[in-house]
TIZA-447302 format. One line per 4 residues: number of its first residue (from 1); for each residue x, z negated, y negated of N, C-alpha, C. Coordinates in Angstrom, 1 decimal. Layout:
<rs>
NUM = X/Z/Y/X/Z/Y/X/Z/Y ~ ...
</rs>
This chain:
<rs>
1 = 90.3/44.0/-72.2/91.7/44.3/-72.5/92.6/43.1/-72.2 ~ 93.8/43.1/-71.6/94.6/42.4/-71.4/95.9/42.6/-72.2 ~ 96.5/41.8/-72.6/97.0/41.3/-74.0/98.4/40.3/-73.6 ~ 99.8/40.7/-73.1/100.4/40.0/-72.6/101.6/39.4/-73.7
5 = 102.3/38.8/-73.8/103.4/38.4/-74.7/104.5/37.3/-73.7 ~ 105.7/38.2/-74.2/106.8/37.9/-73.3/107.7/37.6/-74.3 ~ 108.8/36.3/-74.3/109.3/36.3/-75.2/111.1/36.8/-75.2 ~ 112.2/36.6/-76.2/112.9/37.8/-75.3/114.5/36.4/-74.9
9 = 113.6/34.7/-75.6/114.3/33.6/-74.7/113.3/32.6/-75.1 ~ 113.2/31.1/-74.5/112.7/30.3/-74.7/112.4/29.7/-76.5 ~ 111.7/29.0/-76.9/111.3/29.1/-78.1/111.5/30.0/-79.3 ~ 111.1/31.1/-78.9/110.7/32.2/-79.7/109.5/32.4/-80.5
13 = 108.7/31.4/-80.0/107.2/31.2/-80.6/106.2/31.7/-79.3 ~ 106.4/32.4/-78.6/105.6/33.3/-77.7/104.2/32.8/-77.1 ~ 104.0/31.2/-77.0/103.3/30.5/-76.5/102.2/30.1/-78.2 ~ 103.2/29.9/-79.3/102.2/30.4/-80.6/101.7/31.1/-80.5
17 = 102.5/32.6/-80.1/101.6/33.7/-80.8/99.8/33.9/-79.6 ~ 100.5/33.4/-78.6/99.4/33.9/-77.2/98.4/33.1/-77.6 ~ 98.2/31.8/-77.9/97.5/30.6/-78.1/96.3/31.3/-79.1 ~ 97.1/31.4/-80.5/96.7/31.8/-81.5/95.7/33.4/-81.4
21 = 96.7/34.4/-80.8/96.1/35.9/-81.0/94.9/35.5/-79.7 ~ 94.5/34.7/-79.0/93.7/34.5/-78.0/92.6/33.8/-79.2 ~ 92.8/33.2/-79.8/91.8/32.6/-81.1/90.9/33.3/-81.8 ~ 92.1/34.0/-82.3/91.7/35.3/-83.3/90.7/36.0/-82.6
25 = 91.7/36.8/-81.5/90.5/37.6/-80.6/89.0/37.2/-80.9 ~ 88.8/36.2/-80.2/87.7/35.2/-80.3/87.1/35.2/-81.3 ~ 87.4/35.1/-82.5/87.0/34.8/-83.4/86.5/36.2/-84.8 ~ 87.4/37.0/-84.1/87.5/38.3/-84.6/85.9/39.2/-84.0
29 = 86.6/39.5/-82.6/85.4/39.9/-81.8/84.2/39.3/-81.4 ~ 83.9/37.8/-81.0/83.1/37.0/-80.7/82.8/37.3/-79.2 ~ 83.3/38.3/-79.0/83.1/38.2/-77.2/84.4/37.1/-76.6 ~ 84.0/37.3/-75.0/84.5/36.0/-74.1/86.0/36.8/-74.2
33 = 86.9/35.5/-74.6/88.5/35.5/-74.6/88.8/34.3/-73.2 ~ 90.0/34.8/-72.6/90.5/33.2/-71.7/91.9/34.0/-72.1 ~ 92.7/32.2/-72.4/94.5/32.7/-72.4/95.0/32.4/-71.2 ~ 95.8/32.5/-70.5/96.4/32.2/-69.5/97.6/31.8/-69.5
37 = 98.2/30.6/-68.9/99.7/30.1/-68.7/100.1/30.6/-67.3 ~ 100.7/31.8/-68.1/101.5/31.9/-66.7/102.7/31.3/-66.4 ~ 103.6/30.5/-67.0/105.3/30.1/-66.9/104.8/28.9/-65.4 ~ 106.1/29.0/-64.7/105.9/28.1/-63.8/106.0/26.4/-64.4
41 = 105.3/25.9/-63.4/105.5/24.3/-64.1/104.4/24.3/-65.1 ~ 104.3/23.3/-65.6/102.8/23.0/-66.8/102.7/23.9/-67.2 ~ 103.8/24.4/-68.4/103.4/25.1/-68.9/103.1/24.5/-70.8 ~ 102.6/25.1/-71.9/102.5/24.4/-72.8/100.5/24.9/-74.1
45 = 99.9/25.8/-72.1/98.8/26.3/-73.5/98.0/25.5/-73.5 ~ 97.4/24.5/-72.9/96.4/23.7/-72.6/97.4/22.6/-74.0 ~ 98.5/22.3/-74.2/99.1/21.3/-75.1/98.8/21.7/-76.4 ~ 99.0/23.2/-76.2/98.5/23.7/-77.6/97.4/23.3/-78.3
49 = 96.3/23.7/-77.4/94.8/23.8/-77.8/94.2/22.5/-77.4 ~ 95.1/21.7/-77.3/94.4/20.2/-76.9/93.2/19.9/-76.0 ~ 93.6/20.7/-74.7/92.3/20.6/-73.7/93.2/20.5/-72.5 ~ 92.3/20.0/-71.6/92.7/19.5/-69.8/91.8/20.2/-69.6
53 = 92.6/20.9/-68.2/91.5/21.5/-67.6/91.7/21.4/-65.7 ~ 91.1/20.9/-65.1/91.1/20.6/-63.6/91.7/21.8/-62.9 ~ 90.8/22.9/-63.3/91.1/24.1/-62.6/92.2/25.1/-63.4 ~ 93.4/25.2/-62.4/94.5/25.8/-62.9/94.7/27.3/-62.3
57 = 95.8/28.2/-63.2/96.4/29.4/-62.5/96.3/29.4/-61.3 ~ 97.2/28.2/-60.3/97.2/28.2/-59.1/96.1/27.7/-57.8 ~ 95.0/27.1/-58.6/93.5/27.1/-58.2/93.4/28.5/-57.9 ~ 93.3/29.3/-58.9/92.6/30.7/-58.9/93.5/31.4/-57.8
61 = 94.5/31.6/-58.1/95.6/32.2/-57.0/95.4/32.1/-55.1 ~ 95.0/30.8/-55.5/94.2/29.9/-54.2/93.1/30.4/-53.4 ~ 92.3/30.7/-54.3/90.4/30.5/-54.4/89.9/32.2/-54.2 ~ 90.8/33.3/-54.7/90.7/34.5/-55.1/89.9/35.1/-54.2
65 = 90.1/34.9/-52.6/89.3/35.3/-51.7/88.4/35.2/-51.7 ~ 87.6/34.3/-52.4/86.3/34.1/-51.6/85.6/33.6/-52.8 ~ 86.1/33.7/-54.1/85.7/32.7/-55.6/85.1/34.1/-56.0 ~ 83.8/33.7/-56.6/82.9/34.9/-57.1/83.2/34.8/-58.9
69 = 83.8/35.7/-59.3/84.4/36.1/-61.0/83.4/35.2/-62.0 ~ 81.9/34.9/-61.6/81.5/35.0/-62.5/81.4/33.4/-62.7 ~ 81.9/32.9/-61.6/82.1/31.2/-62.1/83.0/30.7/-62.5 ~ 84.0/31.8/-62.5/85.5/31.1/-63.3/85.2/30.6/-64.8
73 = 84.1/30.8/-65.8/84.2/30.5/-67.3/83.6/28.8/-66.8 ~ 83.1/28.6/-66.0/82.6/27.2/-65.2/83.1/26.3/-64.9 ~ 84.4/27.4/-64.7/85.4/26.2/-64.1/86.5/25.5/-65.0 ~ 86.6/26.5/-66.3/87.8/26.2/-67.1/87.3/25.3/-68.7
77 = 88.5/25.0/-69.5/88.1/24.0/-70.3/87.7/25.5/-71.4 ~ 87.4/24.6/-71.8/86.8/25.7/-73.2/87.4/24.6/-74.6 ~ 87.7/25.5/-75.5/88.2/24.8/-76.2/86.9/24.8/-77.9 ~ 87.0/24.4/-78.9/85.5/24.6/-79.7/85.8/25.7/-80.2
81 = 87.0/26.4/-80.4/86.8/28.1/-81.0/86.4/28.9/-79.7 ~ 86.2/28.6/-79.2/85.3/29.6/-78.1/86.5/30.5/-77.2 ~ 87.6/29.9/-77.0/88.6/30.9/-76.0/88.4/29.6/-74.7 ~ 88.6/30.1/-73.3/88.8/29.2/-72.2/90.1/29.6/-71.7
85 = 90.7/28.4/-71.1/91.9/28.1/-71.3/92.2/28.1/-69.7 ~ 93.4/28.8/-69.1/93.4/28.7/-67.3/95.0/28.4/-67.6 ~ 94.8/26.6/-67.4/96.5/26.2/-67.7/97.3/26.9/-66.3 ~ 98.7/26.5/-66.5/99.6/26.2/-65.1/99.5/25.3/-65.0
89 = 99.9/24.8/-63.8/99.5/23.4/-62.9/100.7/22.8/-63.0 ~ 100.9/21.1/-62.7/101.8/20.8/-62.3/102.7/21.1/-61.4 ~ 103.1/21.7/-60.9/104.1/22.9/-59.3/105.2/23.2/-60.0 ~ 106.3/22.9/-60.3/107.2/23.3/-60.5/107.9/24.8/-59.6
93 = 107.3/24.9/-58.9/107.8/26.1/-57.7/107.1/27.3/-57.9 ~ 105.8/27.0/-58.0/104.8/27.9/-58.3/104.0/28.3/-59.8 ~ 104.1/29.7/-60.3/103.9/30.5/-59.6/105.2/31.0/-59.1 ~ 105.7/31.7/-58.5/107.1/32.3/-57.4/106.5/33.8/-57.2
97 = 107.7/34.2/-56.7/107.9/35.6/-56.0/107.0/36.0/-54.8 ~ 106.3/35.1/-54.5/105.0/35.3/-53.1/104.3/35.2/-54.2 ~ 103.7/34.9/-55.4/102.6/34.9/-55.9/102.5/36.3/-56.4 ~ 103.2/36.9/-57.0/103.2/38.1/-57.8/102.2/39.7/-57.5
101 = 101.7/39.4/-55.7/100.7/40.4/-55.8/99.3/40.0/-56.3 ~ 99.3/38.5/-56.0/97.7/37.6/-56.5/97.6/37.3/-57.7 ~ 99.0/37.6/-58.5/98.9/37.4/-60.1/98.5/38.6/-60.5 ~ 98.5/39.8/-60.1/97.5/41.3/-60.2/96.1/41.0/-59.9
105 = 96.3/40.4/-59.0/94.3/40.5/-58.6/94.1/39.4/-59.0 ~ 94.2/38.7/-59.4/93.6/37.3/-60.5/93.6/37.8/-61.9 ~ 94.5/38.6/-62.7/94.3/39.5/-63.8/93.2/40.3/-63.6 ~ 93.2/41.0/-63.1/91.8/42.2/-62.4/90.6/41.6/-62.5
109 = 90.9/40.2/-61.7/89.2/39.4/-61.5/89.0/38.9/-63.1 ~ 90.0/38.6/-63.6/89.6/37.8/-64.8/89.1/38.8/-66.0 ~ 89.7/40.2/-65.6/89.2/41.3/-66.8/87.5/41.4/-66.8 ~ 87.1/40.9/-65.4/86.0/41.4/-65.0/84.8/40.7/-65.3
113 = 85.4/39.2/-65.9/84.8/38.6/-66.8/84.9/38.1/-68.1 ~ 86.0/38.8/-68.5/86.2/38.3/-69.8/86.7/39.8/-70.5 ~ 86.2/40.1/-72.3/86.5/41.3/-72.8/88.3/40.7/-73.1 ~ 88.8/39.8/-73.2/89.8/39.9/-73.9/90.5/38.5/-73.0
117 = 91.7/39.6/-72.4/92.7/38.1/-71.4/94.1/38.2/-72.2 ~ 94.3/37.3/-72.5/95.6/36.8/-73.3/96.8/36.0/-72.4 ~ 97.6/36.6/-71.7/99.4/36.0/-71.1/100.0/35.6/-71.7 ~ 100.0/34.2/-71.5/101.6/33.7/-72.2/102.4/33.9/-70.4
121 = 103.3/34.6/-70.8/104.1/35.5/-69.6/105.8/34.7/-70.0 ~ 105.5/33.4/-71.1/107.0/32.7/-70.8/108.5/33.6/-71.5 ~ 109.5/33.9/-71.3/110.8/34.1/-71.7/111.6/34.8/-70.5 ~ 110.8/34.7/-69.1/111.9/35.2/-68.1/110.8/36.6/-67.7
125 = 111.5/37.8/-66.9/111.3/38.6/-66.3/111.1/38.6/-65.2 ~ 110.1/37.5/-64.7/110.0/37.3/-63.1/109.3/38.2/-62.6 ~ 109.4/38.3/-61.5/108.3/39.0/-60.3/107.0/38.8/-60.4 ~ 106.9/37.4/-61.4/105.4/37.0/-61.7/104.8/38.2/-63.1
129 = 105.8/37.8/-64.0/105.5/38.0/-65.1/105.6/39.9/-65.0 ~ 106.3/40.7/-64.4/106.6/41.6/-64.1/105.0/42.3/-63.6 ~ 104.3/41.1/-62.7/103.3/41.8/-62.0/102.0/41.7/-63.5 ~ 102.2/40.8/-64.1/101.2/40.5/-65.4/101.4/41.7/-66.3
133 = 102.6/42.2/-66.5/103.0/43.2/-67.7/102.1/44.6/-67.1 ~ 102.9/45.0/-65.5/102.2/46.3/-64.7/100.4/46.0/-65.4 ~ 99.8/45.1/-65.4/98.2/45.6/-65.2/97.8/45.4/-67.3 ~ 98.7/45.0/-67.6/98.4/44.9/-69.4/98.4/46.0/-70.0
137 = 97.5/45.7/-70.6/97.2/47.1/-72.0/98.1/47.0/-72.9 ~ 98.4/46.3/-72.9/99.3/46.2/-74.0/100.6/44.7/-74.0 ~ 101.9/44.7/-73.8/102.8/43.8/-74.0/103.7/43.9/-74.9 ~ 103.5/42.7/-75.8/104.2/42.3/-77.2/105.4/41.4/-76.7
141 = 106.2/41.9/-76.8/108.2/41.2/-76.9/108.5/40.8/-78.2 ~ 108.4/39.7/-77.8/108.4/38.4/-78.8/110.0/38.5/-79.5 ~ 110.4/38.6/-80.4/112.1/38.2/-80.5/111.7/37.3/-82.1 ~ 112.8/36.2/-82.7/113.0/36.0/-83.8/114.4/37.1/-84.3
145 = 114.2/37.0/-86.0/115.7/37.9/-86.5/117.0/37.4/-86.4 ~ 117.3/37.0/-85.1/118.9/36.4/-85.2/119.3/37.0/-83.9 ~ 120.8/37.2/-84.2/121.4/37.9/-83.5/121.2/38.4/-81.6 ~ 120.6/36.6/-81.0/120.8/36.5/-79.7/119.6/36.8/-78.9
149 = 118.7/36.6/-79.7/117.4/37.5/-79.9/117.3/39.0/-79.7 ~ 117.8/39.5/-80.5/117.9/40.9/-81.0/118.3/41.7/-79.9 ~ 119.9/41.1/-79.1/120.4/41.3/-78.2/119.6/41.4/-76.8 ~ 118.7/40.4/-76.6/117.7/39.8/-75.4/116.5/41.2/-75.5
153 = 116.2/41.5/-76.8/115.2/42.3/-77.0/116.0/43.5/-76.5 ~ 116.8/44.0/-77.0/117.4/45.2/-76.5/117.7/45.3/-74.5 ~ 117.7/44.4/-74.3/117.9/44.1/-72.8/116.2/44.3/-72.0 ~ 115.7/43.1/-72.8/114.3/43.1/-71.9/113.9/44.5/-72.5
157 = 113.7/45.2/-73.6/113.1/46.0/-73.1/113.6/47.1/-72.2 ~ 114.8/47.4/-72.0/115.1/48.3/-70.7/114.1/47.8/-69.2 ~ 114.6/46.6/-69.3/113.9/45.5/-67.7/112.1/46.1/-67.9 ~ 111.7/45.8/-69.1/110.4/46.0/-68.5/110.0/47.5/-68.2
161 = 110.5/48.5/-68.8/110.9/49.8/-68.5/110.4/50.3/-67.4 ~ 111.8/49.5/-66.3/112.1/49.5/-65.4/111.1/48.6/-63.9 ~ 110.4/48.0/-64.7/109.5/47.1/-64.1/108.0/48.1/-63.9 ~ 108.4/48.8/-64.8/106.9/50.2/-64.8/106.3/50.0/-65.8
165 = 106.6/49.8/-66.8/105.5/49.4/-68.1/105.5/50.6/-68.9 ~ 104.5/51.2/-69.0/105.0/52.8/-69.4/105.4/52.3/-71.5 ~ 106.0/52.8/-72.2/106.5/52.9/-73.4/105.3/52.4/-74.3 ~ 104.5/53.3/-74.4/103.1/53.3/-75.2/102.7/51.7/-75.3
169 = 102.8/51.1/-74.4/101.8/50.2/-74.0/102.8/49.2/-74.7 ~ 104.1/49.2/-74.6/104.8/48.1/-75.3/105.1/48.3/-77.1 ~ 105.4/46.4/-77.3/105.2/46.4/-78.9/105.9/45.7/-79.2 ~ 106.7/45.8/-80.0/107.6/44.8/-80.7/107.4/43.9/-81.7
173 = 107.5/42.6/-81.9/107.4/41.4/-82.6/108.3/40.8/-83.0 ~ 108.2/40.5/-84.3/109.4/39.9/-85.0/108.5/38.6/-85.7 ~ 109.1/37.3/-84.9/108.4/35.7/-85.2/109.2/35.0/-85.9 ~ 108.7/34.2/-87.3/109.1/33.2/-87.8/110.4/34.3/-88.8
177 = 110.1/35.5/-89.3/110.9/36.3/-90.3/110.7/35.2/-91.5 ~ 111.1/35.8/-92.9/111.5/35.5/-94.2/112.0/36.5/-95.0 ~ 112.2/36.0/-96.2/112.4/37.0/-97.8/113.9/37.6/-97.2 ~ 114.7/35.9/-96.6/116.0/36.5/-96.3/116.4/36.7/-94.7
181 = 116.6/37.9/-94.7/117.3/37.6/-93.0/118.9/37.8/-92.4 ~ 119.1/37.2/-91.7/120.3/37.7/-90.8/120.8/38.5/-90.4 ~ 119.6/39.0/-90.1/119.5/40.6/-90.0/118.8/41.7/-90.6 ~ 119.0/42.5/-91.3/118.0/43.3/-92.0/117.2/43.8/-91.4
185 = 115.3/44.0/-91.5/114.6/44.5/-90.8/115.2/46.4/-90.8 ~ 115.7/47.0/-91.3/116.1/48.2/-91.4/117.1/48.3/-90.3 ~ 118.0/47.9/-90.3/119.2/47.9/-88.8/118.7/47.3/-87.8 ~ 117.4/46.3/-87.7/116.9/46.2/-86.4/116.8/47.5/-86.1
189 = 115.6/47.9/-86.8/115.1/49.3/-86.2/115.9/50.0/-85.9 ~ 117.4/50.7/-86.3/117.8/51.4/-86.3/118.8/51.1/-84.7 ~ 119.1/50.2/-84.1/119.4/49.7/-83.2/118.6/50.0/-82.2 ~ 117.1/49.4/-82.6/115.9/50.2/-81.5/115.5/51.3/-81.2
193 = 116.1/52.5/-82.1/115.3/53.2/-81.8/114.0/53.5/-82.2 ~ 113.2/52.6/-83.0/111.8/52.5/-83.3/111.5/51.6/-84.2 ~ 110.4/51.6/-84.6/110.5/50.2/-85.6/109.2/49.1/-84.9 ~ 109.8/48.1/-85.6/109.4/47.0/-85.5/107.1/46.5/-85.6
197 = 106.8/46.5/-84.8/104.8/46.7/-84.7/104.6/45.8/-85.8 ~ 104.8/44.2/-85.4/104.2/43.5/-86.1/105.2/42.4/-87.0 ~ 105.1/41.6/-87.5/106.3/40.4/-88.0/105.2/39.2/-88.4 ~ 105.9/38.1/-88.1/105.3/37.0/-88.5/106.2/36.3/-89.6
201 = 105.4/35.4/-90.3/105.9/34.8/-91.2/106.4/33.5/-90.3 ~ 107.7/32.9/-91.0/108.2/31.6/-90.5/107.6/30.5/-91.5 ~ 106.6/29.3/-90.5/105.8/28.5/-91.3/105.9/27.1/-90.3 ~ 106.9/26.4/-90.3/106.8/25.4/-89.4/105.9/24.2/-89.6
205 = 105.5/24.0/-90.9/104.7/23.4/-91.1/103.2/23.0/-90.7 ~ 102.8/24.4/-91.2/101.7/24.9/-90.7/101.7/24.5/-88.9 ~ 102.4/25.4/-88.3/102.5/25.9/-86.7/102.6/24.0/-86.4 ~ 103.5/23.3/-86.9/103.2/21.9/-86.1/102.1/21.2/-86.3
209 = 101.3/21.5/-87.2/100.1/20.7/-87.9/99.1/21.1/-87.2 ~ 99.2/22.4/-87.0/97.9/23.6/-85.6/97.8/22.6/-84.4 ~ 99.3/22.3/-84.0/99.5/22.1/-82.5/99.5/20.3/-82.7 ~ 99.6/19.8/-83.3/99.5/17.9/-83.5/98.0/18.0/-83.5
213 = 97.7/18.6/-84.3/95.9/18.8/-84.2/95.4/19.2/-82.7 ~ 95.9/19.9/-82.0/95.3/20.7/-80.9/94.0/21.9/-81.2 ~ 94.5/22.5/-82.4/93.9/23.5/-83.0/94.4/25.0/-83.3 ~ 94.1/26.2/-83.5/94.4/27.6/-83.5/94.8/27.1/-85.5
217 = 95.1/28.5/-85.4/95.8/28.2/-87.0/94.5/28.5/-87.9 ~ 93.9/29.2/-87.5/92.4/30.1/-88.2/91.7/28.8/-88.5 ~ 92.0/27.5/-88.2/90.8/26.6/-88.9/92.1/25.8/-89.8 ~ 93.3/26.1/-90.0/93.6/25.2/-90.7/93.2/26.3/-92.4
221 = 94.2/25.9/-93.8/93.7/26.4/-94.9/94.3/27.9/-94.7 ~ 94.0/28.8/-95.6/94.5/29.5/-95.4/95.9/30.0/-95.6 ~ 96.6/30.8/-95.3/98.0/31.1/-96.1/98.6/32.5/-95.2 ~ 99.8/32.5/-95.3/100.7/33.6/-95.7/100.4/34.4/-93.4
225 = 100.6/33.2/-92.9/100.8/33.6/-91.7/99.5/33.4/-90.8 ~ 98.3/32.6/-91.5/97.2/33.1/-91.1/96.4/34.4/-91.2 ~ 96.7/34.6/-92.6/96.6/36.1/-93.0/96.7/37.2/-91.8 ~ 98.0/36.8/-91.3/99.1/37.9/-90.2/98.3/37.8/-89.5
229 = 97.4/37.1/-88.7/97.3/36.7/-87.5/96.0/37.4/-87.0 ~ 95.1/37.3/-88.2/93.9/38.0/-88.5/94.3/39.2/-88.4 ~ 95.0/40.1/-89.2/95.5/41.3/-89.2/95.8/41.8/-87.7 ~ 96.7/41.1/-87.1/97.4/41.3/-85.8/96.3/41.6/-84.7
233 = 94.8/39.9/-84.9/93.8/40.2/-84.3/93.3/41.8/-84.2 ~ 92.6/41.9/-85.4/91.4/43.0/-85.8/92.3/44.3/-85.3 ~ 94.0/44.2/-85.5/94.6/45.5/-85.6/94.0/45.9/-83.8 ~ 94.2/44.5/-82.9/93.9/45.0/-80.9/92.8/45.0/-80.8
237 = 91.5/44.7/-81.4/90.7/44.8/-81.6/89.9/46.2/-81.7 ~ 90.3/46.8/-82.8/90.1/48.3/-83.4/91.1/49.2/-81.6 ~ 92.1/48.9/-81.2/92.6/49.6/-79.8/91.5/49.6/-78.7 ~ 90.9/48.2/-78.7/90.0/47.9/-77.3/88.9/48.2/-77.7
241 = 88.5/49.0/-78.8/87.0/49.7/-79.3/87.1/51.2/-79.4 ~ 88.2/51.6/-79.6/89.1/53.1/-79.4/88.8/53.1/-78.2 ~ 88.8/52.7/-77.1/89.1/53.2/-76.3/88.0/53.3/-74.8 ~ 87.3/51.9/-75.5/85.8/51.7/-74.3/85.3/52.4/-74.3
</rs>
């Protein structure tokens, strides 16, 4: 199953949530998970999980012709909860608008060896990210409850729409919520059209202590937004067992 998260602007959490639900997976299922950085430039999943890894997105992108599927887990870092990690490279340029058909067939090859691929697909609607969404089982649109957000959400989801992502397959996310909000979860929905899939708790404490460590949240103690996470896991979990 491929498992993408788009966020609906830059720090929304989106690179949390991918990091983390790539964890869970893992840890949920016990089968082979890899996350992927797709955003151009570094990138922040390998920062997350506190691992280097030589071989990057644009290795694979590279290599695709003639690289046999089943050595990519050989080539990437692994991190000690058991997900392997395929950073973005240093390239500021790349990935680009010429990559976007090899970002489909690098998705494809990597399904083929792994039960569970995790996108961090970044905050923009590129040609790249566009080609990531087309081959996902499933894409979660990251927004927090404030206004500019909300607005972005309502936008990107037309764009991915329109990008071919059939309805079904998309999910909405509400990161870093609370008791009180800005917006009431009731008039989001009502705005969308639909209601709201999942929500996360706002825990910044926690989420900086994960990532100063270079660890998933599932090993720190437990609490309010580990809980979620687990939940969120087992919930794609129970879809990619539905369905095999």
């Amino acid at each position: 199953m491929v498992v993408s998260f788009l966020g609906t602007k830059g720090g929304t959490g989106t690179t949390t949530l991918a990091v983390n639900c790539a964890a869970e997976l893992r840890r949920v299922s016990g089968m082979p998970t890899v996350v992927v950085d797709l955003k151009p430039g570094t990138g922040d999943v390998g920062l997350f999980l506190g691992v280097r890894s030589k071989f990057t997105l644009l290795d694979l992108l590279d290599q695709l012709t003639w690289l046999d599927p089943l050595e990519i887990p050989g080539l990437l870092a692994r991190h000690d909860c058991g997900v392997d990690v395929l950073p973005g490279a240093a390239d500021y340029g790349r990935p680009g608008s010429a990559d976007a058909a090899e970002i489909e067939h690098a998705i494809d090859t990597l399904r083929r060896t792994y039960d569970y691929v995790v996108v961090d697909a970044g905050s923009a609607l590129s040609p790249c990210s566009a080609a990531a969404l087309h081959v996902s089982d499933e894409v979660h649109l990251v927004a927090n409850p404030d206004l500019p957000c909300l607005r972005n959400l309502q936008r990107l989801r037309d764009l991915v729409r329109l990008a071919g992502v059939p309805e079904d397959r998309v999910r909405y996310v509400l990161n870093r919520t609370s008791d009180v909000e800005i917006v009431p979860l009731r008039e989001i929905e009502d705005v969308l059209g639909r209601h709201i899939d999942h929500r996360f708790t706002s825990d910044y404490r926690t989420v900086a202590s994960a990532l100063n460590a270079g660890v998933p949240l599932s090993t720190l103690k437990p609490g309010t937004l580990r809980a979620e996470l687990d939940t969120f896991a087992r919930a794609i979990v129970a879809r990619a067992e539905s369905v095999a």
